[in-house]
HTML snippet that shows the backbone in 3Dmol.js (N, CA, C, O; Angstrom):
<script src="https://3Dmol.org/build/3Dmol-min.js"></script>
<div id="view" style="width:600px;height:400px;position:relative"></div>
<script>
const pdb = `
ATOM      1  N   UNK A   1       1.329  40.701 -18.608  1.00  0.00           N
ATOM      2  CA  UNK A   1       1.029  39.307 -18.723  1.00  0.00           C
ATOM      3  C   UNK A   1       0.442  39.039 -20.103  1.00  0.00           C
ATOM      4  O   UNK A   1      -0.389  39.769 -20.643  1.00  0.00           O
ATOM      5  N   UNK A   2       0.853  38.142 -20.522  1.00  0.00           N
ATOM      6  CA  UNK A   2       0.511  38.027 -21.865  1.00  0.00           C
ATOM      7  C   UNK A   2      -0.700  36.774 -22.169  1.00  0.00           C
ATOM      8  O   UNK A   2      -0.758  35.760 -21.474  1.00  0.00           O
ATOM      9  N   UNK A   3      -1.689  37.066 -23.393  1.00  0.00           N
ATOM     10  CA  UNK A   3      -2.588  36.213 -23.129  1.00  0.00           C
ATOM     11  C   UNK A   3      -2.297  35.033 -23.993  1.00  0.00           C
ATOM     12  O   UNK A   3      -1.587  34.981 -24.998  1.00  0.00           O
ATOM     13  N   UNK A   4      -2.944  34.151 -23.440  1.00  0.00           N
ATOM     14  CA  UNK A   4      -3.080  33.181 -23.938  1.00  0.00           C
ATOM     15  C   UNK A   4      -4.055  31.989 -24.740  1.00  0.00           C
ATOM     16  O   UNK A   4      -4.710  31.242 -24.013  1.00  0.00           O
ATOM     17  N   UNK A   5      -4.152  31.802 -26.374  1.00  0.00           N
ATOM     18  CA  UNK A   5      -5.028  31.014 -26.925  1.00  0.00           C
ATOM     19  C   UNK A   5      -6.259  29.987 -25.553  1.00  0.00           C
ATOM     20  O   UNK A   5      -6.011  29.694 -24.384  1.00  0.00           O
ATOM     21  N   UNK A   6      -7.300  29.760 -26.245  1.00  0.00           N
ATOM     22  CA  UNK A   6      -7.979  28.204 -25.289  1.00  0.00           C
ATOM     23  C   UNK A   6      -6.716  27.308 -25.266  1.00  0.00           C
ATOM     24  O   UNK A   6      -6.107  26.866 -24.292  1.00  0.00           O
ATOM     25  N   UNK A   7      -6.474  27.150 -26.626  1.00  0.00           N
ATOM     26  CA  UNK A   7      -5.334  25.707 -26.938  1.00  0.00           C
ATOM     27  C   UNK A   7      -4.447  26.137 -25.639  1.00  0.00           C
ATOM     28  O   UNK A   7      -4.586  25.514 -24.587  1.00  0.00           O
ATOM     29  N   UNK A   8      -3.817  26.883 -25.714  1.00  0.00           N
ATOM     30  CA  UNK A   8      -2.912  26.962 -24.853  1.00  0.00           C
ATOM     31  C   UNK A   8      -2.979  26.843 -23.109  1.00  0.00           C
ATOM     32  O   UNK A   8      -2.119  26.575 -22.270  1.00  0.00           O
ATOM     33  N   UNK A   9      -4.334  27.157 -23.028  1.00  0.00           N
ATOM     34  CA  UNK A   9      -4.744  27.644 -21.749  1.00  0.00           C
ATOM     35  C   UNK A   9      -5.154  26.004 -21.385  1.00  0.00           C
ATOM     36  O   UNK A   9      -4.652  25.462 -20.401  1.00  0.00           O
ATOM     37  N   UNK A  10      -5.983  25.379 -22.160  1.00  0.00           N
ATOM     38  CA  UNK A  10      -6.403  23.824 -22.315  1.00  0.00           C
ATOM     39  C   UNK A  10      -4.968  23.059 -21.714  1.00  0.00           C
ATOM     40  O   UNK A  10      -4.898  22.435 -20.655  1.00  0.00           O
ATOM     41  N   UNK A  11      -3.630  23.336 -22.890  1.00  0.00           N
ATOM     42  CA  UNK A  11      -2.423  22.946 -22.662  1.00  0.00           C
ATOM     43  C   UNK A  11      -1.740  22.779 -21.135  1.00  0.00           C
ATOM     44  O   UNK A  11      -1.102  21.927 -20.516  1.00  0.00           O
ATOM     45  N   UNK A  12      -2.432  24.525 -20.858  1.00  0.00           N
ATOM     46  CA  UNK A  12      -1.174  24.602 -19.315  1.00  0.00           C
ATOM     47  C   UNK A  12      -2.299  24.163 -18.276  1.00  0.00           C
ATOM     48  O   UNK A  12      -1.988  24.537 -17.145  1.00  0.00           O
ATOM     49  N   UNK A  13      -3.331  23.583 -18.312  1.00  0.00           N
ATOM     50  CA  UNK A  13      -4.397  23.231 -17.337  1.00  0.00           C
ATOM     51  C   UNK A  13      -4.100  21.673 -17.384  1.00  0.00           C
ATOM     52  O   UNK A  13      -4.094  20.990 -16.360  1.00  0.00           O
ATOM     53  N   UNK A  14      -3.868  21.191 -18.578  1.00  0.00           N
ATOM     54  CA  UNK A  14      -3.553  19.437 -18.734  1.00  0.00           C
ATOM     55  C   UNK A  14      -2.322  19.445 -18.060  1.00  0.00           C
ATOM     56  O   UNK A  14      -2.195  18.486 -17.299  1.00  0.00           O
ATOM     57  N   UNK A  15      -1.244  20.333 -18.103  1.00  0.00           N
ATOM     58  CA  UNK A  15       0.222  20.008 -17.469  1.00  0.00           C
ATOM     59  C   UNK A  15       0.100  20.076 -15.871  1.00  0.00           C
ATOM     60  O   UNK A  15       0.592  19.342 -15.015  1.00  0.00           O
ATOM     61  N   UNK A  16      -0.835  21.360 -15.742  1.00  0.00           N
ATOM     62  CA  UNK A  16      -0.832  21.057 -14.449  1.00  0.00           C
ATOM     63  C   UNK A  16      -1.236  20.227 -13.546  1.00  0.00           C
ATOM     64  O   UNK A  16      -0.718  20.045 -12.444  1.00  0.00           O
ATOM     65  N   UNK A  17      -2.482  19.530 -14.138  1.00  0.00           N
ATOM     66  CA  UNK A  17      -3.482  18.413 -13.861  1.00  0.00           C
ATOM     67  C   UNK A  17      -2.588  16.998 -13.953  1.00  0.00           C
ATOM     68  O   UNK A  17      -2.810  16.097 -13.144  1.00  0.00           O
ATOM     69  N   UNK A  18      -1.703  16.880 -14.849  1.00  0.00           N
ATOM     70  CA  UNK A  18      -0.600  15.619 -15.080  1.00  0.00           C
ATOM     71  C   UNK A  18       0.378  16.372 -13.751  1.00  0.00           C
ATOM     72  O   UNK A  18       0.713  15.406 -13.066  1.00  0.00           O
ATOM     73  N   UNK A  19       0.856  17.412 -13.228  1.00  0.00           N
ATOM     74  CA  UNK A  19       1.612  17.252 -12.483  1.00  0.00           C
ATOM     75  C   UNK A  19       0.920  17.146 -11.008  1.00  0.00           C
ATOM     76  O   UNK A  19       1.682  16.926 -10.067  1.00  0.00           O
ATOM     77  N   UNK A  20      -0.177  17.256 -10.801  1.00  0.00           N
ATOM     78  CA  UNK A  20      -0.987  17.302  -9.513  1.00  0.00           C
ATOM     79  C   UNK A  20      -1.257  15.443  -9.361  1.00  0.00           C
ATOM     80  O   UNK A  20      -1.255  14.800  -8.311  1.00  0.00           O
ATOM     81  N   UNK A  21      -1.431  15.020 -10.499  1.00  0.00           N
ATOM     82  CA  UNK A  21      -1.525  13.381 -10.596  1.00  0.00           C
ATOM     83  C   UNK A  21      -0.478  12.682 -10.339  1.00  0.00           C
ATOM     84  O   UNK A  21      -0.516  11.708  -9.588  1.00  0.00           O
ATOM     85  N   UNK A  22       0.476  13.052 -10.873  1.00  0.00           N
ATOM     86  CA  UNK A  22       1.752  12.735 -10.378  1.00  0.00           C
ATOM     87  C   UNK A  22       2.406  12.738  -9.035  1.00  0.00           C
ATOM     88  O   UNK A  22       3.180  11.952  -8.488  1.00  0.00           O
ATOM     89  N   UNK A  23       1.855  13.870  -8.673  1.00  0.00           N
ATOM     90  CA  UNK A  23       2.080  14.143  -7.343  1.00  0.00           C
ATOM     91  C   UNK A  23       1.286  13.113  -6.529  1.00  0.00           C
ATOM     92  O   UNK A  23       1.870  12.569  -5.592  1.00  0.00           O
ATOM     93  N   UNK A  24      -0.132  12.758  -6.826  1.00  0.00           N
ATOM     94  CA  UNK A  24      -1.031  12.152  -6.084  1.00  0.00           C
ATOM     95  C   UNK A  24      -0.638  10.956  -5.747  1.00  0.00           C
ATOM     96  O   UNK A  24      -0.942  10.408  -4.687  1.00  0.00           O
ATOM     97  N   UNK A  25       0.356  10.276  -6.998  1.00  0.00           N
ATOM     98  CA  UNK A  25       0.668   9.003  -7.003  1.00  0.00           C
ATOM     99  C   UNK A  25       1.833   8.630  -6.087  1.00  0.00           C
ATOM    100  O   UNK A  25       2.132   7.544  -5.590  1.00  0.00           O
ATOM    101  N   UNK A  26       2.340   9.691  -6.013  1.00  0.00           N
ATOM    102  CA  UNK A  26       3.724   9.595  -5.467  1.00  0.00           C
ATOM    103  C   UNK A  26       3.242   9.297  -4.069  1.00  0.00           C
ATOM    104  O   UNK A  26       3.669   8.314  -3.464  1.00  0.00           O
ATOM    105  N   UNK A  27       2.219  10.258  -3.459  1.00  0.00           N
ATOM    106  CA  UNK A  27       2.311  10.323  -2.038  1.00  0.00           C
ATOM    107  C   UNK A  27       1.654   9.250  -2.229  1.00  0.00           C
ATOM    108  O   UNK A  27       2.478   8.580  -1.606  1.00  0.00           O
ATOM    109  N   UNK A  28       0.842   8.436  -2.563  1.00  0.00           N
ATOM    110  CA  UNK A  28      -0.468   6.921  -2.518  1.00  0.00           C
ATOM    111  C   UNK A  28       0.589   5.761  -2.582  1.00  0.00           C
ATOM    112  O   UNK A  28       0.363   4.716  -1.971  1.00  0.00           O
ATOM    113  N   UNK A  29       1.817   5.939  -3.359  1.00  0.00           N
ATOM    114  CA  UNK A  29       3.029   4.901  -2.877  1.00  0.00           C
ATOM    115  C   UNK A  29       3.595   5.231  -1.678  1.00  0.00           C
ATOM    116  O   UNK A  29       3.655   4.369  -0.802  1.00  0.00           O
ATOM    117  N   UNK A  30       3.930   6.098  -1.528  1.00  0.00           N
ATOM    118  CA  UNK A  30       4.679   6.567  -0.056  1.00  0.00           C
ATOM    119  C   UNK A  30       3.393   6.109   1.060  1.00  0.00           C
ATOM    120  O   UNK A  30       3.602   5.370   2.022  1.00  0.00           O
ATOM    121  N   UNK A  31       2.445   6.524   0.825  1.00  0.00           N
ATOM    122  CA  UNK A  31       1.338   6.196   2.083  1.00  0.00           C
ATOM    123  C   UNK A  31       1.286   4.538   2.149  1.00  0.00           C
ATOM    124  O   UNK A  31       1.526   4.046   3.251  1.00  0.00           O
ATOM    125  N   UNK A  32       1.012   3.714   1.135  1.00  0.00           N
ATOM    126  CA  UNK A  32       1.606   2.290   0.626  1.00  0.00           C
ATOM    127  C   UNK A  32       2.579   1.430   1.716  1.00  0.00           C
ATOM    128  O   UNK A  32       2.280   0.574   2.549  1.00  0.00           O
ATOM    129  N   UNK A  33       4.069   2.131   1.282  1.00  0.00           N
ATOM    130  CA  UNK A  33       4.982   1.919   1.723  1.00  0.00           C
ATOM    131  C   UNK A  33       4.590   2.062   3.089  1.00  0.00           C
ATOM    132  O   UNK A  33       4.677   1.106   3.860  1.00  0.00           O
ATOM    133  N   UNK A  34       4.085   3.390   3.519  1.00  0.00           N
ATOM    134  CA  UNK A  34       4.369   3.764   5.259  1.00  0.00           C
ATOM    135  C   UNK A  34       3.053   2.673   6.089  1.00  0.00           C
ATOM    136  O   UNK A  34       3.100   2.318   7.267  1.00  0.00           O
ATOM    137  N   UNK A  35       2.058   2.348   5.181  1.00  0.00           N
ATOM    138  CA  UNK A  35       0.865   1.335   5.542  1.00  0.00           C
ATOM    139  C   UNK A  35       1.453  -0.007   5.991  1.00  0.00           C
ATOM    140  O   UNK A  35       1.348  -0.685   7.013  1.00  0.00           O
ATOM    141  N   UNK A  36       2.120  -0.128   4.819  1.00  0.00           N
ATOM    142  CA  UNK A  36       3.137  -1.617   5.160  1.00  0.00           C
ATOM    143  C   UNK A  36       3.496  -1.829   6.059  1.00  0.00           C
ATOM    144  O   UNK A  36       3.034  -2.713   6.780  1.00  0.00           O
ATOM    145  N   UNK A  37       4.700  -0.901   6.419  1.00  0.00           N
ATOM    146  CA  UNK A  37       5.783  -0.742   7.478  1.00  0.00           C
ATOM    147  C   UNK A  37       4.965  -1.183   8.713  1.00  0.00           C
ATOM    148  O   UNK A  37       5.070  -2.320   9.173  1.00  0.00           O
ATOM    149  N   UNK A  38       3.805   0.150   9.452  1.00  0.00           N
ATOM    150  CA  UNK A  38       3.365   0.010  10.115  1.00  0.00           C
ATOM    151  C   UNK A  38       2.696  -1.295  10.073  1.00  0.00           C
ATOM    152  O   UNK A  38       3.101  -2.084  10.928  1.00  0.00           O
ATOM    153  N   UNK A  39       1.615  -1.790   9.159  1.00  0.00           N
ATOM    154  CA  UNK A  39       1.537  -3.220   9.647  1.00  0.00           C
ATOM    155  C   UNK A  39       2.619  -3.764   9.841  1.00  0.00           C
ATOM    156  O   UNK A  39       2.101  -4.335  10.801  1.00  0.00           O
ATOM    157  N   UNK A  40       3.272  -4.005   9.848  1.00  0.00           N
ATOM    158  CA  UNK A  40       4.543  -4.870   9.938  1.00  0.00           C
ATOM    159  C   UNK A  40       5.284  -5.059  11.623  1.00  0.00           C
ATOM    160  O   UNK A  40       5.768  -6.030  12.206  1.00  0.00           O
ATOM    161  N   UNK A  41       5.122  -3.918  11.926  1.00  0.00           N
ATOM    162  CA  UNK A  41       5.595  -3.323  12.944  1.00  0.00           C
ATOM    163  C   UNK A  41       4.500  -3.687  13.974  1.00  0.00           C
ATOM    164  O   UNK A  41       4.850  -3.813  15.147  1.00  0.00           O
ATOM    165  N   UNK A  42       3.325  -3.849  13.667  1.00  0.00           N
ATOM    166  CA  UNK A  42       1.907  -3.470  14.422  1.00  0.00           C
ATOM    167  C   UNK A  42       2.204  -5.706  14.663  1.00  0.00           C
ATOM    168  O   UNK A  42       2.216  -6.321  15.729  1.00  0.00           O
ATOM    169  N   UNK A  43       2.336  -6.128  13.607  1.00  0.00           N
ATOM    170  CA  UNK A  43       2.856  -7.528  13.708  1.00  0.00           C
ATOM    171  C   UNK A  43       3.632  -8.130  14.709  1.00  0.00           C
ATOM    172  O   UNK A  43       3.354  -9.146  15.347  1.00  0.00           O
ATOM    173  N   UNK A  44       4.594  -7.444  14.791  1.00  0.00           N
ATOM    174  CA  UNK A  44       6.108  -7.228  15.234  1.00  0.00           C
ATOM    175  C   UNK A  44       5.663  -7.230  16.921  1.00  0.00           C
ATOM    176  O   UNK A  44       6.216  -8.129  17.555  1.00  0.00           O
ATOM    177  N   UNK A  45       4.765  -6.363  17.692  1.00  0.00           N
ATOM    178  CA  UNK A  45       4.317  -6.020  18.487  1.00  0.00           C
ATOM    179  C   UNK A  45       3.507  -6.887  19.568  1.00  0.00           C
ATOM    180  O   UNK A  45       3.647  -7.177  20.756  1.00  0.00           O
ATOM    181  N   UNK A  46       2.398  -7.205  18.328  1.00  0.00           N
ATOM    182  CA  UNK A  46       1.887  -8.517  18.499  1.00  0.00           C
ATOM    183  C   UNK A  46       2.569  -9.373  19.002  1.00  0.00           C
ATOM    184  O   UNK A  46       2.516  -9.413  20.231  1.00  0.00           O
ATOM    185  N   UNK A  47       3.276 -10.171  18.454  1.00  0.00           N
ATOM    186  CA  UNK A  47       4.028 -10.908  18.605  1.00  0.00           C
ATOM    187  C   UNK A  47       4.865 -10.739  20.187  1.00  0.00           C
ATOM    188  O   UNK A  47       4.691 -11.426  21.193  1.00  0.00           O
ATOM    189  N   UNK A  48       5.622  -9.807  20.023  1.00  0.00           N
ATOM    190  CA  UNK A  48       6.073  -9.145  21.400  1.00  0.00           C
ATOM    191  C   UNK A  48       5.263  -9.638  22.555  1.00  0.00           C
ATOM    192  O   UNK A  48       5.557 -10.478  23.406  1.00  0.00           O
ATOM    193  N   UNK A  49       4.574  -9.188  22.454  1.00  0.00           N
ATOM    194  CA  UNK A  49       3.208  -9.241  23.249  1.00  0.00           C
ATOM    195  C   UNK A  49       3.087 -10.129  24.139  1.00  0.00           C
ATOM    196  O   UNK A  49       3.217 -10.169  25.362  1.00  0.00           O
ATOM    197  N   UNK A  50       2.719 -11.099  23.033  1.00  0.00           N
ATOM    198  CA  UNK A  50       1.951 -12.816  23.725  1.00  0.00           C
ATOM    199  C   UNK A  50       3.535 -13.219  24.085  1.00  0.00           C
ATOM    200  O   UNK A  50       3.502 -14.058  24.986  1.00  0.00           O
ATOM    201  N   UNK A  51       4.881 -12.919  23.702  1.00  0.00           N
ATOM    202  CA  UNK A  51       5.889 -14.166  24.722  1.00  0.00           C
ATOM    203  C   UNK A  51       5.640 -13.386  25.377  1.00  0.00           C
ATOM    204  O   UNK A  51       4.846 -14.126  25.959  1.00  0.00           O
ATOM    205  N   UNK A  52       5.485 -11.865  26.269  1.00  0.00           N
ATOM    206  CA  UNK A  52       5.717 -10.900  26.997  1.00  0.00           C
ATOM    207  C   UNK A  52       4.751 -11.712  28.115  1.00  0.00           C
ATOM    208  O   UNK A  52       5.360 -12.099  29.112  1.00  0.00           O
ATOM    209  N   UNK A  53       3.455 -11.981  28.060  1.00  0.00           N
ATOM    210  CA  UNK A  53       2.828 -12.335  28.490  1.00  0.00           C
ATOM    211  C   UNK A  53       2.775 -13.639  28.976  1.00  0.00           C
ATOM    212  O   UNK A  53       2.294 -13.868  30.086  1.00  0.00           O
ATOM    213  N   UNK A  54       3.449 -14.968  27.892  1.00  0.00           N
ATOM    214  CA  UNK A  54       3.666 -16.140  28.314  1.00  0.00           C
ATOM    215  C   UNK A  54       4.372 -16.004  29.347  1.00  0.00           C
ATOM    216  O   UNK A  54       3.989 -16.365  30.459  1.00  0.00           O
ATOM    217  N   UNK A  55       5.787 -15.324  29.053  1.00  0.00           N
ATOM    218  CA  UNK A  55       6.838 -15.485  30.179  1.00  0.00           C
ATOM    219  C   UNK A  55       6.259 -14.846  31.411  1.00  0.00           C
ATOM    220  O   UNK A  55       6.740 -15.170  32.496  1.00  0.00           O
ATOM    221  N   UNK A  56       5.243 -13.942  31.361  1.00  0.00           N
ATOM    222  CA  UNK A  56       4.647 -13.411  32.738  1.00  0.00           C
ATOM    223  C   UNK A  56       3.787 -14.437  33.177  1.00  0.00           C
ATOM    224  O   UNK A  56       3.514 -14.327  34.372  1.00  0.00           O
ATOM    225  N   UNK A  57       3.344 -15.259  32.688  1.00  0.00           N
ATOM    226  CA  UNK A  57       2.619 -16.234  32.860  1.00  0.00           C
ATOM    227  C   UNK A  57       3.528 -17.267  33.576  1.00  0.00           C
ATOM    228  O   UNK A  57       3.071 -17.787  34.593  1.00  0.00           O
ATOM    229  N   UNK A  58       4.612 -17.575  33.205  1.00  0.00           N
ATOM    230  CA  UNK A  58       5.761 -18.626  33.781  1.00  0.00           C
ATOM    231  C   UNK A  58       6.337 -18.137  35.030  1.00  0.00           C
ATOM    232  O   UNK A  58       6.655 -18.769  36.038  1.00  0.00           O
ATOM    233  N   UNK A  59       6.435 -16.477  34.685  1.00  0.00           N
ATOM    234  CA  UNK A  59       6.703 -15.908  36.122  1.00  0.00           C
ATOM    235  C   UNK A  59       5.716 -16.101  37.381  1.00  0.00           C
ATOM    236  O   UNK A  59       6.157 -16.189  38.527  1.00  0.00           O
ATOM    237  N   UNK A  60       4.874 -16.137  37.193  1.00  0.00           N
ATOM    238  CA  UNK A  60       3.612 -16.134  38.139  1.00  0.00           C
ATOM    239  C   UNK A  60       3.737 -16.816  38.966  1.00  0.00           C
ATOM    240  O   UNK A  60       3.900 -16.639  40.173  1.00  0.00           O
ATOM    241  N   UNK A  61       3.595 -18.536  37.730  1.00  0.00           N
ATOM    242  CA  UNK A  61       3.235 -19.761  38.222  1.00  0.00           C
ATOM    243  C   UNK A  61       4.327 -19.979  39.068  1.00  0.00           C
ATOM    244  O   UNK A  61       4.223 -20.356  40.235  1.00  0.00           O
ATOM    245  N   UNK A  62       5.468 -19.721  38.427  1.00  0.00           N
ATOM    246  CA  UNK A  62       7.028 -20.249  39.750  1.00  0.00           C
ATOM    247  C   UNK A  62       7.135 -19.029  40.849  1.00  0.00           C
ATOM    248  O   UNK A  62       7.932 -19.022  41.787  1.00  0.00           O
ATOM    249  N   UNK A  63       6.550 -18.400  40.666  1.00  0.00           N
ATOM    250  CA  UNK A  63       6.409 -17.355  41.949  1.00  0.00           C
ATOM    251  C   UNK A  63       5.100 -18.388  43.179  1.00  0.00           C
ATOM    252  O   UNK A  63       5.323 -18.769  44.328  1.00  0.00           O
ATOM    253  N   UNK A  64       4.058 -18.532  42.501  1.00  0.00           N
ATOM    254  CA  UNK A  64       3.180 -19.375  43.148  1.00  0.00           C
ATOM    255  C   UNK A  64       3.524 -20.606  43.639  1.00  0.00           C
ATOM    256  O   UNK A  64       2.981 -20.942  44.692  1.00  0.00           O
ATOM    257  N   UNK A  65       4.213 -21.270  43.180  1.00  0.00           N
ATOM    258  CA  UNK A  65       5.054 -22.286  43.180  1.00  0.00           C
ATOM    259  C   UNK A  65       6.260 -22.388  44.702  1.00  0.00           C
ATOM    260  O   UNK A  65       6.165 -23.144  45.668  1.00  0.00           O
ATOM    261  N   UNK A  66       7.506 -21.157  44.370  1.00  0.00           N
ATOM    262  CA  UNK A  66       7.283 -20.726  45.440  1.00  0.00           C
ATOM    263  C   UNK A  66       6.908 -20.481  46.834  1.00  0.00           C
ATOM    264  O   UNK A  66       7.404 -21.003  47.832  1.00  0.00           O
ATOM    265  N   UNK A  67       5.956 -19.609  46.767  1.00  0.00           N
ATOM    266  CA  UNK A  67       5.230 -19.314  47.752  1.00  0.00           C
ATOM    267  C   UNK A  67       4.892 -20.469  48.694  1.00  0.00           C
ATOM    268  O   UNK A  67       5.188 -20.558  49.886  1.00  0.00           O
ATOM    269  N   UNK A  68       4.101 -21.483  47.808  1.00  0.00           N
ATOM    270  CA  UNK A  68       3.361 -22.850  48.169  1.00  0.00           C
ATOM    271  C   UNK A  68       4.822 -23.236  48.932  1.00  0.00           C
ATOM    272  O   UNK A  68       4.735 -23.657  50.085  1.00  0.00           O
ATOM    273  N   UNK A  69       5.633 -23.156  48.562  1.00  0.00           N
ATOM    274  CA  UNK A  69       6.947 -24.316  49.395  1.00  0.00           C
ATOM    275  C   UNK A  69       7.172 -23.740  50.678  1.00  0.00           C
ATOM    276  O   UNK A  69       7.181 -24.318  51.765  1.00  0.00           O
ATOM    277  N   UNK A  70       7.389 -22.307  50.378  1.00  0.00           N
ATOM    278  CA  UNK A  70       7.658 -21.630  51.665  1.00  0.00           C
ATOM    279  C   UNK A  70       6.548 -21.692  52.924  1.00  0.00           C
ATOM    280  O   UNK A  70       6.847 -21.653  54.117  1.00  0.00           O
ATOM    281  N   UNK A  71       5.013 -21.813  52.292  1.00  0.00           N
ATOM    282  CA  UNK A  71       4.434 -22.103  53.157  1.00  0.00           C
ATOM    283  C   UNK A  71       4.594 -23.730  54.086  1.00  0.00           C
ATOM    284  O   UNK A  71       4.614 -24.008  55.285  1.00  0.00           O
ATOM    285  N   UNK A  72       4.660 -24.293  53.203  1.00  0.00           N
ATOM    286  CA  UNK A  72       4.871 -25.887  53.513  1.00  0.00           C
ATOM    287  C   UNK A  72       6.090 -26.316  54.409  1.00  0.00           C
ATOM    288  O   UNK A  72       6.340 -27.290  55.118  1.00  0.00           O
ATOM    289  N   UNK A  73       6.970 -24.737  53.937  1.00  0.00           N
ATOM    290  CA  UNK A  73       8.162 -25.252  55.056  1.00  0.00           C
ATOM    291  C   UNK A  73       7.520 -24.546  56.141  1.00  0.00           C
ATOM    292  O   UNK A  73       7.460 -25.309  57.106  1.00  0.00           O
ATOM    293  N   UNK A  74       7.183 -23.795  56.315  1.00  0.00           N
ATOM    294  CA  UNK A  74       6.596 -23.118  57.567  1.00  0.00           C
ATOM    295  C   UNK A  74       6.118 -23.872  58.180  1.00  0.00           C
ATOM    296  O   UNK A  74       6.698 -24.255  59.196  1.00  0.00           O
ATOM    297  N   UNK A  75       4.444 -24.574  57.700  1.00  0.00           N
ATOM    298  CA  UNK A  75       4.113 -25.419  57.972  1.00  0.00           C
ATOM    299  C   UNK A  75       4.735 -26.934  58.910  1.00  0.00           C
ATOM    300  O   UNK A  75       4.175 -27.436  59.885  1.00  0.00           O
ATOM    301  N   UNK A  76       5.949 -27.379  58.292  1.00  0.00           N
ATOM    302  CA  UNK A  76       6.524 -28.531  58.698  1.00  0.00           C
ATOM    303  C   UNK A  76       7.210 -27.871  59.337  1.00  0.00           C
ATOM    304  O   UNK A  76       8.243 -28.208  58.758  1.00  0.00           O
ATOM    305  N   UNK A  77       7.553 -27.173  60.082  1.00  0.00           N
ATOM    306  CA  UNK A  77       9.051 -26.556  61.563  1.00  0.00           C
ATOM    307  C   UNK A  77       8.558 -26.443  62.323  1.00  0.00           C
ATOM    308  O   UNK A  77       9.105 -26.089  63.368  1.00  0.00           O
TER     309      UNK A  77
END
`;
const viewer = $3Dmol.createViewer("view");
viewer.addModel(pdb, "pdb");
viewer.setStyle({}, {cartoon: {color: "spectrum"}});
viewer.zoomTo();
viewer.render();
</script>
């Protein structure tokens, strides 16, 4: 193995340090990107959600609705 000057040693410690930064950045966009998405999605869900719930809500009421008649016909025979 052959040695190497400070300068040099300084040199291959800055390259590696620029390629570890590089690297850092890359994944901090990718994490970015994947942050997004998921909000987005987490949005998306939301959303889902509350008609999921309205329409269970509409289901209910005409189920209750329903019910009430069938009793009423009972009632009146």
């Amino acid at each position: 193995m052959s040695e190497h000057s400070p300068k040099q040693q300084f040199e291959l410690e800055l390259k590696k340090l620029e390629r570890r930064l590089g690297e850092l950045l890359h994944t901090c966009g990718q994490l970015k990107e994947e942050n997004r998405s998921l909000r987005s999605r987490q949005d998306a869900l939301i959303n889902e959600r509350a008609g999921l719930l309205q329409k269970n809500e509409q289901v209910r009421a005409r189920v209750e609705s329903m019910i009430g008649r069938l009793k009423a016909m009972e009632h009146g025979s």
